[in-house]
C-alpha positions as MATLAB code, in Angstrom:
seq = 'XXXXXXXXXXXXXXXXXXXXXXXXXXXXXXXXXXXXXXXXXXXXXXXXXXXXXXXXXXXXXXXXXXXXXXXXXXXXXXXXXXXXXXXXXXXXXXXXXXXXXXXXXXXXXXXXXXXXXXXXXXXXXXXXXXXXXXXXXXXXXXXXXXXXXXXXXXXXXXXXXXXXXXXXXXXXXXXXXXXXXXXXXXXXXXXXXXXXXXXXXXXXXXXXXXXXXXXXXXXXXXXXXXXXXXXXXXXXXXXXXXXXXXXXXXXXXXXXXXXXXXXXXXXXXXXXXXXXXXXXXXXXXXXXXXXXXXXXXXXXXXXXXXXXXXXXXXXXXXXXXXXXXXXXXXXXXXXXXXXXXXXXXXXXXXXXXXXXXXXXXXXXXXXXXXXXXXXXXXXXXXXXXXXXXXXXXXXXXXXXXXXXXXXXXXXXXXXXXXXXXXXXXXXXXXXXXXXXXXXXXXXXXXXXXXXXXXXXXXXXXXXXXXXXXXXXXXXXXXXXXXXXXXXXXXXXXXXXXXXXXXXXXXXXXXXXXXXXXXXXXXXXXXXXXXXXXXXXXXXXXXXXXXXXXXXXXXXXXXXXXXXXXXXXXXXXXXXXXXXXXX';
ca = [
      -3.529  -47.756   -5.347;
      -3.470  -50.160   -2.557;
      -6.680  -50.458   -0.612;
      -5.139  -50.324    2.970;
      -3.360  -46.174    1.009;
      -6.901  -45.728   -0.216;
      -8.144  -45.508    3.230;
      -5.279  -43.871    4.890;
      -5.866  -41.059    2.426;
      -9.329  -40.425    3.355;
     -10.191  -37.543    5.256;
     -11.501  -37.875    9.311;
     -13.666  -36.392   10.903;
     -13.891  -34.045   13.642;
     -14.504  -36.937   15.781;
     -11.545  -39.012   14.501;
     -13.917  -41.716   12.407;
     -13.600  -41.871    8.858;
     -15.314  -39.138    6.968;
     -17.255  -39.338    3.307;
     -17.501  -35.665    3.021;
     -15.106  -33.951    0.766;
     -13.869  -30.169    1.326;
     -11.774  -29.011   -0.659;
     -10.567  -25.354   -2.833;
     -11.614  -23.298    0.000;
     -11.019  -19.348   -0.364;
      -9.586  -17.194   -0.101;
      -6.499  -18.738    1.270;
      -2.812  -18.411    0.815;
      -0.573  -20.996    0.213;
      -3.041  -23.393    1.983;
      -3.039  -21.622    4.734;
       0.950  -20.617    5.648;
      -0.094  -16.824    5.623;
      -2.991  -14.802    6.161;
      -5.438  -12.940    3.944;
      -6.102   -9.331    4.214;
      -9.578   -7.258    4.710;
     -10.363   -4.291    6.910;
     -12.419   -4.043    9.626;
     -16.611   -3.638    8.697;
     -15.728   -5.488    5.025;
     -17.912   -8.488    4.689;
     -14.942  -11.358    4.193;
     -16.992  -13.831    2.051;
     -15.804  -17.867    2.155;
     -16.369  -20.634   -0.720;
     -15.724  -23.829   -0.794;
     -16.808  -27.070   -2.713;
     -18.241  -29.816   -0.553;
     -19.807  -33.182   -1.579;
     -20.208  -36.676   -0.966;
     -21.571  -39.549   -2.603;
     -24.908  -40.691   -3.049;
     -27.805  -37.880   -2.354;
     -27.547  -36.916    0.663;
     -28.364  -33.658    2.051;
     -25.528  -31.714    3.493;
     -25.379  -29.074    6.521;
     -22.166  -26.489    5.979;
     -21.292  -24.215    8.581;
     -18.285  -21.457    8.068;
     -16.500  -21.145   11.710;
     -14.617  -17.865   12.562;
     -13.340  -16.861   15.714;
     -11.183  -14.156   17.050;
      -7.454  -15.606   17.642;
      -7.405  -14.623   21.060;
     -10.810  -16.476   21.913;
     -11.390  -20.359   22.773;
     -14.958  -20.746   21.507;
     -15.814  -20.659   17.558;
     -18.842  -19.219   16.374;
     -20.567  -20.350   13.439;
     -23.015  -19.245   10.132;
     -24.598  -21.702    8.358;
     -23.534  -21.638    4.128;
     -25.353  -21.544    1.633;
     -25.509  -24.042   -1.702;
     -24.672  -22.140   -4.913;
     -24.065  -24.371   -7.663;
     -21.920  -27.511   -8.800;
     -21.495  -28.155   -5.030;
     -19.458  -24.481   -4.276;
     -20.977  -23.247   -1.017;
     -20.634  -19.449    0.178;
     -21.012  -17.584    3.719;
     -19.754  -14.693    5.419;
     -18.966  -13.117    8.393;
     -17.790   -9.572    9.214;
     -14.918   -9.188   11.342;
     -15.580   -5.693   13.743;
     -12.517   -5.436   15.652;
      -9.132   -4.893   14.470;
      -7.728   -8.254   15.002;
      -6.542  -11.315   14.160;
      -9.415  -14.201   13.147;
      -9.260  -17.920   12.894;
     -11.640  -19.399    9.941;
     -12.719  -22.973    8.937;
     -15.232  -25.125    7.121;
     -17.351  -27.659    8.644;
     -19.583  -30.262    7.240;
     -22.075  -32.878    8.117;
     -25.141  -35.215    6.413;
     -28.374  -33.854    7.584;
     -29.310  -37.341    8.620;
     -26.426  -38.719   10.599;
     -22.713  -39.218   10.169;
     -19.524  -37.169   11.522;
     -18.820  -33.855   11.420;
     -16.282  -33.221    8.933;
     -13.645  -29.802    8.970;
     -11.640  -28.686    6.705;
      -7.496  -29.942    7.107;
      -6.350  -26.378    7.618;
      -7.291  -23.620    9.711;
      -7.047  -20.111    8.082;
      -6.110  -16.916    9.568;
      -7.240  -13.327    8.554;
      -5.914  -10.049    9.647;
      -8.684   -7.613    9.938;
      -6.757   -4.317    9.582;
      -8.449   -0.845   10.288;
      -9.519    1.190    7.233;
      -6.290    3.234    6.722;
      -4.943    0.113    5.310;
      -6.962   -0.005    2.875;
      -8.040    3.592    2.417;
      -5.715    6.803    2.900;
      -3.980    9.481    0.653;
      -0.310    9.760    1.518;
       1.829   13.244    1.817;
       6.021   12.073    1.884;
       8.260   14.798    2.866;
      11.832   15.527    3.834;
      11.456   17.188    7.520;
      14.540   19.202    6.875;
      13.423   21.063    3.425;
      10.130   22.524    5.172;
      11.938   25.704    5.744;
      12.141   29.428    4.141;
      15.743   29.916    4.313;
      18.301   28.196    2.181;
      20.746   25.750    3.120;
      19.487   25.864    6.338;
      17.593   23.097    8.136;
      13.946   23.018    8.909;
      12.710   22.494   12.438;
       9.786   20.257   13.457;
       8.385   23.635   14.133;
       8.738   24.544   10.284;
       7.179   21.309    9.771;
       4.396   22.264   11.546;
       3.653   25.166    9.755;
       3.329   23.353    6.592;
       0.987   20.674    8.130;
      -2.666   23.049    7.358;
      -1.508   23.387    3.660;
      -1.193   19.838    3.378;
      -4.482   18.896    5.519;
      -5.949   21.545    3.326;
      -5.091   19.216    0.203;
      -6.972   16.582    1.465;
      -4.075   13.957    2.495;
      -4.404   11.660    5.337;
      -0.836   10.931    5.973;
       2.212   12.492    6.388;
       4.948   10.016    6.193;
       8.191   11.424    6.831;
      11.866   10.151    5.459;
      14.566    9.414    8.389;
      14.510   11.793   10.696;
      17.681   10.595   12.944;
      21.078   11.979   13.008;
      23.467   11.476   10.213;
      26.701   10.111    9.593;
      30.099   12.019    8.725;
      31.884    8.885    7.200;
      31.650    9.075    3.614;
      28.693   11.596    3.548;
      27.266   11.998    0.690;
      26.874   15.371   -1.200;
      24.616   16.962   -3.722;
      23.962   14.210   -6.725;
      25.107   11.493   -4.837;
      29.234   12.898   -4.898;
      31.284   11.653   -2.895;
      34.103   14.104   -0.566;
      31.146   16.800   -0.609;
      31.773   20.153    1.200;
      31.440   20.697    4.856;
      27.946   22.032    5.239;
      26.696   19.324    2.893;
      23.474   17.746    4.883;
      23.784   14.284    3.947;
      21.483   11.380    2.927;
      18.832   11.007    5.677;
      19.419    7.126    5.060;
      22.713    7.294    6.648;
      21.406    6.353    9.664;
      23.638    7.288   13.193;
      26.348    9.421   14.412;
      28.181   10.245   17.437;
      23.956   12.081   18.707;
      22.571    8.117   18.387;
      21.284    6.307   15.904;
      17.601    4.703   15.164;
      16.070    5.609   18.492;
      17.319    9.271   18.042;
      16.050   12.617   16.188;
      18.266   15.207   14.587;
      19.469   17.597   16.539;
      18.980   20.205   14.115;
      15.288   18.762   13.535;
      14.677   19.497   17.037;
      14.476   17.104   20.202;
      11.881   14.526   21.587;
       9.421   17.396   22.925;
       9.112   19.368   19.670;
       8.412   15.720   18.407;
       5.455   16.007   20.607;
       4.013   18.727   19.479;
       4.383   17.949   16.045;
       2.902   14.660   16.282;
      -0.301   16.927   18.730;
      -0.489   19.256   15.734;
      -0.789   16.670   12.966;
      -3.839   14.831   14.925;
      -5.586   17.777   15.674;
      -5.726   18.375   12.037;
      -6.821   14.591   11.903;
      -3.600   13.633    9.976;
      -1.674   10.606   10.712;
       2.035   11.053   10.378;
       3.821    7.455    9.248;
       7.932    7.321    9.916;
      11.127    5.570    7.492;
      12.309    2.219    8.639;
      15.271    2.003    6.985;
      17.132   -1.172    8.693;
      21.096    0.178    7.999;
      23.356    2.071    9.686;
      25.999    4.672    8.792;
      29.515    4.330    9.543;
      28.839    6.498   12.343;
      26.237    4.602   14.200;
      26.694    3.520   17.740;
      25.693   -0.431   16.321;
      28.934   -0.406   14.562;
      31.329    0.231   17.430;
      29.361   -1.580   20.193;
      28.313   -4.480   18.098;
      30.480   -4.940   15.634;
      29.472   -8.762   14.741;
      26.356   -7.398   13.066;
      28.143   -6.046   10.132;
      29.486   -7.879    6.900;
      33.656   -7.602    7.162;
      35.843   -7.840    4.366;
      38.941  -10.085    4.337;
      41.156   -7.527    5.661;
      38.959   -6.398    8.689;
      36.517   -3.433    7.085;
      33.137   -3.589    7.217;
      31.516   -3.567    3.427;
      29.102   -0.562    2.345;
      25.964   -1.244    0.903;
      24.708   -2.311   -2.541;
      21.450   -2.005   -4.863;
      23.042   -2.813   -7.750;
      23.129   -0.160   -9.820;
      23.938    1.814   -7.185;
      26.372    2.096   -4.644;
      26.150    3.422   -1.144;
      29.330    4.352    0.985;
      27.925    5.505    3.307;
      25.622    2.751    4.468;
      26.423   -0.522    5.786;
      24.034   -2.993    5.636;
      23.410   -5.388    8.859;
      24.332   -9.540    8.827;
      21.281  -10.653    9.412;
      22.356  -14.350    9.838;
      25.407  -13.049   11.779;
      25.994  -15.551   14.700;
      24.506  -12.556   17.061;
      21.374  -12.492   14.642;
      18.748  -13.183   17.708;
      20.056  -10.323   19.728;
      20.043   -8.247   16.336;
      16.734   -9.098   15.176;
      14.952   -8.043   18.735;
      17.125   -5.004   18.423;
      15.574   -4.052   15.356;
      11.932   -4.933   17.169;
      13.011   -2.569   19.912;
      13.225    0.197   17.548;
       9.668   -0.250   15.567;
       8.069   -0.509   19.447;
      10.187    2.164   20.726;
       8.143    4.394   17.819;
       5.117    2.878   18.421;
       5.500    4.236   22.063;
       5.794    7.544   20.922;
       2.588    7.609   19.129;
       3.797    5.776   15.541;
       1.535    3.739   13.905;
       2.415    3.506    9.993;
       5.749    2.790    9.468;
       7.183    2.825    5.224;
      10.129   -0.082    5.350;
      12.844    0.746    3.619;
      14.057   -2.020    0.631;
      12.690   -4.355    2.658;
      13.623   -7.123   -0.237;
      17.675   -6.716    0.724;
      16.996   -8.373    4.106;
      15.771  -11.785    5.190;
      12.037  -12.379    3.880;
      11.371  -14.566    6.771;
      12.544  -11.816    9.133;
       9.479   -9.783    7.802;
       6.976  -12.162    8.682;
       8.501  -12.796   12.524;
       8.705   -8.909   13.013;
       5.314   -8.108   11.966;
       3.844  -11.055   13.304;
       5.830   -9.964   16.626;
       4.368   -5.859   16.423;
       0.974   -6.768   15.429;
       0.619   -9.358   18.347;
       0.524   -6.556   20.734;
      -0.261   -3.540   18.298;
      -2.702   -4.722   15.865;
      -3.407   -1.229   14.583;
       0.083   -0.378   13.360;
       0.496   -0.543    9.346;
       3.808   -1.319    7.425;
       4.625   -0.254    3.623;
       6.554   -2.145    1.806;
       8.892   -0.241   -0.565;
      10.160   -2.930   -2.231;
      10.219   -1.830   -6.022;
      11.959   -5.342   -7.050;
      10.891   -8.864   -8.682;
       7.681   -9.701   -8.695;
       7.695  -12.879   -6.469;
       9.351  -11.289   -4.418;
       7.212   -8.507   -3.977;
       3.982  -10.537   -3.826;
       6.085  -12.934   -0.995;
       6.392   -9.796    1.173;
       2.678   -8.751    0.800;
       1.933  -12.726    1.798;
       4.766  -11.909    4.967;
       2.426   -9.460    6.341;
       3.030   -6.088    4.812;
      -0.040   -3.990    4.784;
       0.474   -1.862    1.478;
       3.094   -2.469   -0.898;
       4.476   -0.400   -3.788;
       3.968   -1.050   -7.237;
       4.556   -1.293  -10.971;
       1.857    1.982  -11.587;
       4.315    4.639  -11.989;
       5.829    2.567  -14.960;
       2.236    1.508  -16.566;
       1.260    4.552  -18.782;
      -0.695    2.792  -21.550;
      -3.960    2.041  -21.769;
      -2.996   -1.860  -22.205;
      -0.387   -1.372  -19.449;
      -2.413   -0.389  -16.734;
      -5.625   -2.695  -17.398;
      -3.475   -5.815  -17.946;
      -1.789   -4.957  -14.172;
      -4.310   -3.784  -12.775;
      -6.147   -7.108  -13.742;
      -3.341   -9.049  -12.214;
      -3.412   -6.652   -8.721;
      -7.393   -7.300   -8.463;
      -8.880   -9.887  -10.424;
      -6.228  -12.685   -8.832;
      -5.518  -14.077   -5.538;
      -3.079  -11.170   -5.049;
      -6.524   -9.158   -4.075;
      -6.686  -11.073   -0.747;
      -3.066  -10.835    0.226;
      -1.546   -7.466   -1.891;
      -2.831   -4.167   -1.072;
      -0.952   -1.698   -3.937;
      -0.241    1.674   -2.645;
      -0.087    3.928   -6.017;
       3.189    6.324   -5.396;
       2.937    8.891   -8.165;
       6.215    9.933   -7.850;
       8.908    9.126   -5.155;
      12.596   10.667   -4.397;
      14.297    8.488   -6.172;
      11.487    8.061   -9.531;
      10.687   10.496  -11.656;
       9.131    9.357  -14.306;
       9.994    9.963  -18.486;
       6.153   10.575  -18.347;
       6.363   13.135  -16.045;
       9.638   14.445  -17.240;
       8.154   14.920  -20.474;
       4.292   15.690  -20.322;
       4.623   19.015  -18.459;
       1.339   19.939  -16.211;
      -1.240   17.704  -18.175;
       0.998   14.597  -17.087;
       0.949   15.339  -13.476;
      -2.430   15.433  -13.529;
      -3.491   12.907  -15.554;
      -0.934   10.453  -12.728;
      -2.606   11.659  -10.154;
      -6.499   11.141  -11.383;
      -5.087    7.362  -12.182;
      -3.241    7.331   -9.331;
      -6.625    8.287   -6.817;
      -8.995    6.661   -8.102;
      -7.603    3.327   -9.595;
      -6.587    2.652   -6.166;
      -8.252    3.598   -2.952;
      -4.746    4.028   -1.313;
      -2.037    6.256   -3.067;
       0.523    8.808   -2.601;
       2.815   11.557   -3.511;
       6.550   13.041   -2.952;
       6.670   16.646   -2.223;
       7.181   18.788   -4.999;
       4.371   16.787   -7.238;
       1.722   19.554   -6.863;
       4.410   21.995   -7.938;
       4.880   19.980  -10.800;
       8.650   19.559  -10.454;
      10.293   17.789  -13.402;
      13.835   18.295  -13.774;
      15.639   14.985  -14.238;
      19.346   13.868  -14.388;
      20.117   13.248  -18.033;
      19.326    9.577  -19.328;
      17.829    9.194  -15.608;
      14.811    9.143  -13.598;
      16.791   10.521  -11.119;
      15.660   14.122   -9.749;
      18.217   17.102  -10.628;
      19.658   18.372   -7.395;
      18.136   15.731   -5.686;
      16.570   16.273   -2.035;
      18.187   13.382   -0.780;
      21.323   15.039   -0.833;
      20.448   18.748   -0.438;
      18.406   20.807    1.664;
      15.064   22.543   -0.611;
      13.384   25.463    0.077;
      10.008   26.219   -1.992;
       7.095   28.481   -2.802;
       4.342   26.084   -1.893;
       2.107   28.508   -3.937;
       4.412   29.697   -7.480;
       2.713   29.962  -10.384;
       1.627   26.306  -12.018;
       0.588   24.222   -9.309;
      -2.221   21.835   -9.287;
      -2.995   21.747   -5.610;
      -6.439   22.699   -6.520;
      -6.989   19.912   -8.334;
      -5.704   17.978   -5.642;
      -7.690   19.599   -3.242;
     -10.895   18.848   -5.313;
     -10.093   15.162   -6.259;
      -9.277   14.345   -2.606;
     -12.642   15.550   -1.584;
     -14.012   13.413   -4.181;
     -12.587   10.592   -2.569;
     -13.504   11.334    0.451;
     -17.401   11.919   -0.537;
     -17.925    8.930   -2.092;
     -17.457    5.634   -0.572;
     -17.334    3.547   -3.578;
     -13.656    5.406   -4.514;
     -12.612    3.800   -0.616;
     -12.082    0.560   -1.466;
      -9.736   -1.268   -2.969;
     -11.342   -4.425   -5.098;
     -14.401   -2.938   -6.653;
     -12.783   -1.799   -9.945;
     -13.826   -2.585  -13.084;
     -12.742   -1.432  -16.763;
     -15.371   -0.630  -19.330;
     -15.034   -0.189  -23.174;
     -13.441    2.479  -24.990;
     -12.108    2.400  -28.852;
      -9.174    4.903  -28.847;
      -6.104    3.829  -27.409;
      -5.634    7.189  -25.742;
      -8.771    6.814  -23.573;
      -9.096    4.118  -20.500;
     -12.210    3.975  -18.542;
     -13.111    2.202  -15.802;
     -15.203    2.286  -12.433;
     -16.026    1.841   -8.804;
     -19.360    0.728   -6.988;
     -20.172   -0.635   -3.833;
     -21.640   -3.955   -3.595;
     -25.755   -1.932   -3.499;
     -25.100    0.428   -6.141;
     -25.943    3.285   -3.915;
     -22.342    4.940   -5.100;
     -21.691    4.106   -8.857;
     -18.511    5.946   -9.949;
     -17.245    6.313  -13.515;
     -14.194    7.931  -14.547;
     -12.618    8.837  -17.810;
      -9.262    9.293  -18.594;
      -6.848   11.005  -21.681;
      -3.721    9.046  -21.408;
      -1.960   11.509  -23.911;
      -0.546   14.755  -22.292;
      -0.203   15.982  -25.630;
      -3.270   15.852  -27.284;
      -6.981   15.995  -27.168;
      -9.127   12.822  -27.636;
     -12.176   11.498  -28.434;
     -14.249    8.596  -27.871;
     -17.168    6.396  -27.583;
     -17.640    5.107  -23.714;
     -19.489    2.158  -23.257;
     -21.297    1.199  -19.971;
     -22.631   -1.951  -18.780;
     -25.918   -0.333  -17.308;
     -27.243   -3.732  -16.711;
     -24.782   -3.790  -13.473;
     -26.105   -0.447  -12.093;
     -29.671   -1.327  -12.240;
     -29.846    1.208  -15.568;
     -32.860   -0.222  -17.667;
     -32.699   -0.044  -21.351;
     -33.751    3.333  -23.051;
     -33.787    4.749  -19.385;
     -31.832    8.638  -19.265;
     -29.712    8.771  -16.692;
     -27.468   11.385  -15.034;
     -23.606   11.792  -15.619;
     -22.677   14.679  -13.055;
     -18.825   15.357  -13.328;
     -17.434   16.192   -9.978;
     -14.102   17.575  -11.179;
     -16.192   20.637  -12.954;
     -19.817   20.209  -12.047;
     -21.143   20.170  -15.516;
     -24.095   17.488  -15.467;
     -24.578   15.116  -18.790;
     -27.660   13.350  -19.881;
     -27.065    9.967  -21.354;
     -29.215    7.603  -22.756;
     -27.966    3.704  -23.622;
     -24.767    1.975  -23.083;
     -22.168    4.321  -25.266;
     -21.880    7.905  -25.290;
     -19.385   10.124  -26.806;
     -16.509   11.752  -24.828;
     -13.757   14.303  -25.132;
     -11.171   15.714  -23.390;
      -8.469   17.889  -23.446;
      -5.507   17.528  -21.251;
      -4.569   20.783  -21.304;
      -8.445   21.933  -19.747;
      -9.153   18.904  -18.006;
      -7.623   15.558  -19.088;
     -10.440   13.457  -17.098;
     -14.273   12.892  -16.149;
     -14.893   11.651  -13.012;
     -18.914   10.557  -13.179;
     -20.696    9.993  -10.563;
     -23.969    7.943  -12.198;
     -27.458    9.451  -11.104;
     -29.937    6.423  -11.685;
];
């Protein structure tokens, strides 16, 4: 290299001199810097970086944070680890949007040196992190058949659910539905008059996105649906499904937004396999896309107004990836508290690319991982990578479109061997309605629900014979007891020899809440097993006895050394879940 490149590569500093000071693999950071890393409000947000210079001088490092919003930084000094990596932290107490940096300088003169790129952090409040989710179909909260539920009904069935132990109600679409090409039960097409429709065909001749069902009930029942839900502290999160039906008001008054077909019709909507006539998808880079695009924002803020603040995003991968990061950029500007799910069940890049965008929670790959190699191996990837400071995984159980062959097939020991996984491997999770009945009818060849409620209105008995919403119940309270179980990038597997068995825990950072659980993977079949802890990590010294007090039945276990001897039975109780008395 040229001596004149040489020093036009070197770094300057703060000052605009030359710099010796090197800074360089700073973290966490995303895509050196293009999008912003994740925590929650409280959560100590630790920063590295390796710094050095030649010679021996001693170095000063300083981590600088700031809110976005403010002009002046403020600063902690860092501290020297080892092979010139250097650590500090800061905790970020509002929920906000923070500006972060690395600054260096010799202790005995020379420049200040920063880092090239300023990073950005969205500090997001703890339901982002921590929540157990409730989805239901407004219309199929009702007692008689065929005939649609009221927000009323739904607010009869809000105690039952608080009494659960969820956090959040997230409801599908809840506007008015089209006529064109309505589907009818299983997905048929020409179904019979009284046929309700798929909630996803959004608009009719009663409005479209920024209207409710009329047979749901109108803007003031809303009201005191949403009253009723917080006075039972539950949060209720709303469908964003960006489409429209035939029927929607978008397609007569602005037709340009719409793909048309070489002889004038506007072309349904595809997710390969499947085929949806009665939706039709929006242009997105239609010549009219500004004035669509702050349509669509009009719609999320028009929620927000009336008292929204988790929205699930419908197949958010069909639709622009940049338009993601612009729209939640745009909300969160001026509503930093609202959350957005992405249910993007697609390629992996993809999926990671919309986390990076600015999606709170995403789905996952968990309701296909069922093996003991499965779920460590992605559950490594999900929180032992940089996807941990960028991908939040929201474990769905079940949803209406998934049901699971393991479900299908593992009767009432499968349901509740998902959901023990499902709680406690992440901090966030969820569940589609019927779950804690243990419904399991499938299509043939199909994970496809029989009669499926996207079609067709349900009535249930929230209480028939079979249900696990005691277990529920009792996990969720688990959860909510023990603070280690709250977050999201504490886990850690631990040793087991039968292929059937996974185990694996949760701690916080002080070890005043050391969690342990222990899981049967077979529905079938009772196991057995020798668990083996790394005491060492919970401050357990060798030959010490220590407690093992399962909170699922209350039977307390003395164990001495790092492996003990399990067994469970799925069809008594397929899991421990330990909480470790020192």
């Amino acid at each position: 290299m040229e001596l004149k490149k040489a020093f036009i590569k070197r770094p300057r500093s703060i000052e605009g001199q030359w710099s010796p000071i090197v800074i360089e693999d700073v973290s966490p950071r995303i895509d050196e810097g293009s999008f912003a890393v994740k925590c929650t409000v409280g959560e100590k947000f630790i920063v590295e970086a390796d710094i050095f210079k030649e010679g021996h001088d001693v170095l000063d490092v300083a981590l600088l944070f700031k809110k976005k919003s403010e002009a002046v930084w403020s600063q902690v000094p860092m501290r020297l680890m080892d092979n010139d990596r250097w650590q500090a932290f800061f905790i970020p107490m509002d929920n906000e949007r923070y500006l972060y940096t690395v600054e260096a300088w010799a202790s005995t003169h020379g420049p200040k040196t920063r880092y090239k790129h300023t990073l950005e952090l969205v500090a997001d409040r703890k339901a982002a992190e921590f929540g157990a989710w409730y989805e239901f179909f407004p219309r199929s909260q009702g007692q008689v058949p065929g005939q649609t539920a009221t927000f009323k009904d739904c607010v009869a069935r809000l105690p039952d659910i608080k009494k659960m132990g969820f956090d959040i109600v997230y409801l599908t679409p809840i506007h008015p539905i089209g006529l064109t090409n309505r589907k009818g039960p299983d997905n048929m097409l020409n179904p019979s008059d009284n046929s309700p429709g798929s909630p996803w065909a959004i608009g009719s001749q009663e409005g479209g996105h920024k209207a409710i069902h009329p047979q749901l009930g109108d803007f003031k029942e809303f009201k005191s649906f949403m009253e009723a839900a917080k006075d039972l502290g539950l949060e209720i999160c709303l469908d964003v499904a960006f489409q429209c039906s035939p029927d929607h008001p978008y397609v007569k008054d602005h037709p340009q937004w719409f793909y048309h077909l070489p002889d004038g019709s506007i072309h349904y909507a595809e997710n390969p396999p499947k085929k949806y006539e009665d939706i039709y998808p929006l242009n997105f880079y239609c010549a009219d896309w500004k004035n669509l695009w702050e349509e669509l924002k009009s719609i999320v803020i028009f929620w927000i107004e009336k008292g929204i603040n988790i929205f699930r995003v419908d197949n958010p991968h069909t639709k622009p990836l940049y338009f993601w990061k612009w729209l939640i950029d745009e909300i969160q500007k001026d509503h930093p508290q609202v959350i957005f799910l992405s249910e993007a069940f697609s390629r992996p890049k993809i999926m990671k690319f919309l986390a990076k965008a600015g999606f709170t929670q995403s789905y996952t790959y968990f309701t296909w991982r069922n093996s003991k190699q499965e779920l460590q191996s992605y559950l490594q990837e999900l929180i032992n990578t940089d996807m941990r400071d960028y991908f939040r995984g929201n474990f769905f159980t079940n949803t209406p479109d998934i049901l699971s062959e393991y479900l299908q097939k593992g009767g009432g020991p499968a349901f509740k061997i998902r959901f023990v996984l499902a709680a406690t491997l992440s901090s966030s999770y969820g569940i589609y309605s019927g779950f804690e009945l243990c419904e399991n009818q499938a299509e043939p060849d199909s994970e496809e629900y029989a009669n499926s409620e996207k079609y067709e209105i349900k009535t249930r008995d929230w209480d028939r014979p079979g249900h696990i919403k005691d277990f529920i119940s009792r996990i969720n309270a688990i959860r909510k007891g023990n603070l280690a179980l709250q977050e999201y990038k504490n886990l850690e597997f631990y040793e087991t020899l039968n292929e059937h068995m996974l185990c694996y825990g949760k701690r916080t950072v002080d070890n005043s809440n050391i969690m342990v659980v222990v899981v049967n993977l077979d529905p079938f079949a009772a196991h057995e097993d020798m668990v083996t802890l790394p005491l060492e990590k919970f401050g357990i010294k060798e030959g010490q006895v220590f407690g093992m007090h399962d909170l699922l039945t209350g039977a307390a276990y003395p164990w001495r050394g790092p492996s003990n001897y399990v067994r469970l039975d799925p069809f008594s109780n397929p899991a421990h879940i330990f909480l470790v008395n020192p």
